[in-house]
C-alpha positions as CSV (number, residue, x, y, z in Angstrom):
1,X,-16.4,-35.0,2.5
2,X,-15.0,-31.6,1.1
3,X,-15.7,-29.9,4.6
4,X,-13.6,-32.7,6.4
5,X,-11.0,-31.9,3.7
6,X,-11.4,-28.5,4.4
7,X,-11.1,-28.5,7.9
8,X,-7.9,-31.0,7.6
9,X,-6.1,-28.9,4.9
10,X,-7.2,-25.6,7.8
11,X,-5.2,-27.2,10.6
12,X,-2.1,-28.6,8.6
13,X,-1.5,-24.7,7.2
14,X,-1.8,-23.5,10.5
15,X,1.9,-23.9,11.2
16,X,2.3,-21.8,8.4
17,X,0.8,-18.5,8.7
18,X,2.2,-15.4,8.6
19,X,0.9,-12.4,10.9
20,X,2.6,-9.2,9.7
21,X,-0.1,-6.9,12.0
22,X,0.8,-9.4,14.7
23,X,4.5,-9.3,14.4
24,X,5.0,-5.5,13.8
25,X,2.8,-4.8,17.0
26,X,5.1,-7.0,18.9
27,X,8.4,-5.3,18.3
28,X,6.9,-2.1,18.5
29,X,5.9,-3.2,22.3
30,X,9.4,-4.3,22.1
31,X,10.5,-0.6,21.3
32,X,12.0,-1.7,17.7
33,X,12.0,0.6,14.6
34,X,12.3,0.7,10.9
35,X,10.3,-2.6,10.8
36,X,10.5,-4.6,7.9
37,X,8.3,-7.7,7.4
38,X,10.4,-10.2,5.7
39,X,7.5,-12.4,5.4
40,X,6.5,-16.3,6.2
41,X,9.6,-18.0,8.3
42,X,9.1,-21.9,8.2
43,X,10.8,-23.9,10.6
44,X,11.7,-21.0,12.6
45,X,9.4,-21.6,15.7
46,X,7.6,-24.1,17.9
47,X,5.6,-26.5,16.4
48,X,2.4,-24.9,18.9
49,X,3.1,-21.8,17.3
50,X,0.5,-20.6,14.9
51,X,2.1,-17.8,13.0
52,X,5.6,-17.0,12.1
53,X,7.0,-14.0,10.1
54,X,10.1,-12.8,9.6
55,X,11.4,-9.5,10.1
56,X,14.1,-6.6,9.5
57,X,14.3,-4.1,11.9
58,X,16.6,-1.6,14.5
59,X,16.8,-3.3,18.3
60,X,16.1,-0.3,21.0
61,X,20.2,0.2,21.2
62,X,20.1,1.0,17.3
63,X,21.6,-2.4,16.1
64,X,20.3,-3.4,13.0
65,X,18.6,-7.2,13.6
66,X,16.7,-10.1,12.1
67,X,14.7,-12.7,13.3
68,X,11.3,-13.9,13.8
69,X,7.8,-13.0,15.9
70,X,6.1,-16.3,16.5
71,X,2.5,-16.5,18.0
72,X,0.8,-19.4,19.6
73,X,-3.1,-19.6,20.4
74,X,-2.3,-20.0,24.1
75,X,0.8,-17.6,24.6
76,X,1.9,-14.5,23.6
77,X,3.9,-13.6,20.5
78,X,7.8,-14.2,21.0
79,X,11.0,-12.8,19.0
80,X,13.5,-15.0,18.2
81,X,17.1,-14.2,16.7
């Protein structure tokens, strides 16, 4: 009974998880700086996203920005604004 609970509690918190690694690798690829992890952003992505985490950072053309990374299991990680 406690691993059933387990695994049900596992894939109702999987919707909210935050990847910093994940996210800071993203907008790196991205060609963003000064990256600041702002942390776990709820209700920010798709519901088949996996992780979400929020973020602080300078855009290639130098414009200070925030948004969010979100990964999926079957895609890649998007930003959002």
């Amino acid at each position: 009974m406690k691993k059933l609970l387990f695994i049900i509690t596992s894939f109702l918190l999987a919707g909210c998880y935050s990847s910093q690694s994940d996210a800071e690798n993203t907008l790196r690829k991205a060609g963003f700086t000064n990256i600041t992890a702002t942390g776990l952003a709820p209700l920010s992505c798709g519901e088949n996203d996996i992780s979400r985490t929020g973020f602080i950072a300078i855009n290639p053309q130098g414009t200070r920005v925030e948004g969010v990374v979100c990964c999926g299991i079957f895609k890649s990680c998007t930003i959002r604004f």
